[in-house]
N, C-alpha and C positions, 0 to 999 in steps of 0.2 A: 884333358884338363879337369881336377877335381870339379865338383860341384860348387864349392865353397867358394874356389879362386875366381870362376866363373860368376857367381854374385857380386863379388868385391869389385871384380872389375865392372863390371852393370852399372854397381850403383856408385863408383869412384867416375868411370864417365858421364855418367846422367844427373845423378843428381844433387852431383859437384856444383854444375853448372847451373842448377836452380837454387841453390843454398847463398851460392856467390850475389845473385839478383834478389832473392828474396830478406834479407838482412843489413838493414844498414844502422853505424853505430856512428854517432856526431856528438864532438864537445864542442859546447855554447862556451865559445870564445870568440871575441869583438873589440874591438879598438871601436869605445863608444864616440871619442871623437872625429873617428870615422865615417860610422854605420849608425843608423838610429836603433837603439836599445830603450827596452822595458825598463820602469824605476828599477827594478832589480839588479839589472844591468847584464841581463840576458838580451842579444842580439837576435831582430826579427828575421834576418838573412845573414846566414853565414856565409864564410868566405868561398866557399862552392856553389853559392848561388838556391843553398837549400832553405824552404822557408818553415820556420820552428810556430806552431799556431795550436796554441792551449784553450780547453774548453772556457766557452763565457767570452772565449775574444771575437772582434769581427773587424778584420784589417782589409786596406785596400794596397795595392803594389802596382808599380809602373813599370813598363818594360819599354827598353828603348827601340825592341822591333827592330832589329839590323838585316833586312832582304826576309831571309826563308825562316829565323829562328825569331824568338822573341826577344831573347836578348835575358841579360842576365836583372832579376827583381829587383827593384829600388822600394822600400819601404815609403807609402804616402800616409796615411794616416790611421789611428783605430777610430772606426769610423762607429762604433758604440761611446767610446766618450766624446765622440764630434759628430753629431749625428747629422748635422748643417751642413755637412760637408758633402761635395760632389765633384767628383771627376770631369779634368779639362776635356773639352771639347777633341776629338780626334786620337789620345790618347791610348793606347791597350792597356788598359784596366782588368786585374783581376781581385776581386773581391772574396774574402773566403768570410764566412759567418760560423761560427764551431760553436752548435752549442752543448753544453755536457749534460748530464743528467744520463737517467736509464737507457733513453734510445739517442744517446748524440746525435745529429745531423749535421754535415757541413752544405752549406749553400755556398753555391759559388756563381759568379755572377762576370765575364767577360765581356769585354767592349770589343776587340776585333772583331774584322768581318771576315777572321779563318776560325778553323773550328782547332781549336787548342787539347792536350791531350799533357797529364801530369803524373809522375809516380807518386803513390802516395802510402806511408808508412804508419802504421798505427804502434805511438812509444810507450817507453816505460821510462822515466828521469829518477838518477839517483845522482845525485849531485850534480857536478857538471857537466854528466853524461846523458844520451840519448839511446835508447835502442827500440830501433824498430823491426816493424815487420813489415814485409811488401802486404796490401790489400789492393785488389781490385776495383780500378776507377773504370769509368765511361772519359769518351771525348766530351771535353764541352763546345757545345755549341755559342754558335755568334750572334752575339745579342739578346743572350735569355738566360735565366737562372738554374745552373744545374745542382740535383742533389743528390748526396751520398748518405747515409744513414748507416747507423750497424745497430744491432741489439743487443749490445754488452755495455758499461760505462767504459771511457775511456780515459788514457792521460794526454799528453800531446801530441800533436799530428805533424808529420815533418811531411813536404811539400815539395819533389825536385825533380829535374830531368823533363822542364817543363818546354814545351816544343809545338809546334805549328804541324800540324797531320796534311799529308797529301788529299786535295778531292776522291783521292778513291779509298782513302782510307777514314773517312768520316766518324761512323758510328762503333769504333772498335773500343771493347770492352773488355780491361783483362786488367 
């Protein structure tokens, strides 16, 4: 087999399958009388359960915890314009804080007592479009604040595939 055809095929099985995961594209579309939406009327969870979190915001989300997953995010408040605000008692809470500037940072801040693990995509929006990129998160831990940082500015962080990790899979970072 030529050398040529033998490449093609390499990188048609390999790195097909990394392009497929690494790339995800979302339009911010929401039936606001549904879902709670930004004045804009951009929606904080889409209909896949993905969460759209632009610099300067810091949202909180509730998950209904159904057995092993956490269930799909119900939008509770930006808890930067309601800073009085605090999460019910017993509740899975995840809180994401995004702030922008030169070195963004996401804080993220969990209330179960499992350790949670999230894809997380760094966007570009042009209109009512989303494209991201996969980046590498950490699991978050139960009952403490974790953080993400990058050294570039960024634009919106899309937030999904968000899931409860086995004990033996605790501190995986990819």
């Amino acid at each position: 087999m030529p050398r040529a055809a033998i490449l093609a095929l390499f990188m048609l099985l390999f790195s097909g399958v990394a392009a497929a995961d690494s790339r995800i594209v979302v339009t911010l579309e929401g039936d606001c009388t549904q879902v709670a939406c930004r004045a804009d009327g951009t929606p904080y969870v889409l209909k896949d359960g993905t969460i759209v979190i632009y610099p300067g915001e810091s949202l909180a989300f509730d998950f209904p915890a159904m057995g092993d997953t956490p269930g799909t995010p119900h939008f509770l408040a930006d808890t930067k314009a309601n800073p009085a605000w605090k999460p019910a008692d017993g509740s899975t809470i995840l809180t994401l804080d995004y702030s922008g500037g030169g070195m963004p940072m996401l804080g993220i801040r969990q209330t179960s007592s499992k350790f949670m693990k999230a894809d997380l995509y760094l966007g570009r929006a042009s209109g009512n479009t989303i494209r991201g990129a996969y980046t590498s998160s950490c699991a978050l831990m139960p009952r403490v604040i974790d953080m993400e940082q990058w050294q570039q500015e960024l634009g919106p962080l899309l937030v999904n595939n968000i899931r409860f990790l086995p004990d033996s899979n605790t501190m995986s970072c990819d």
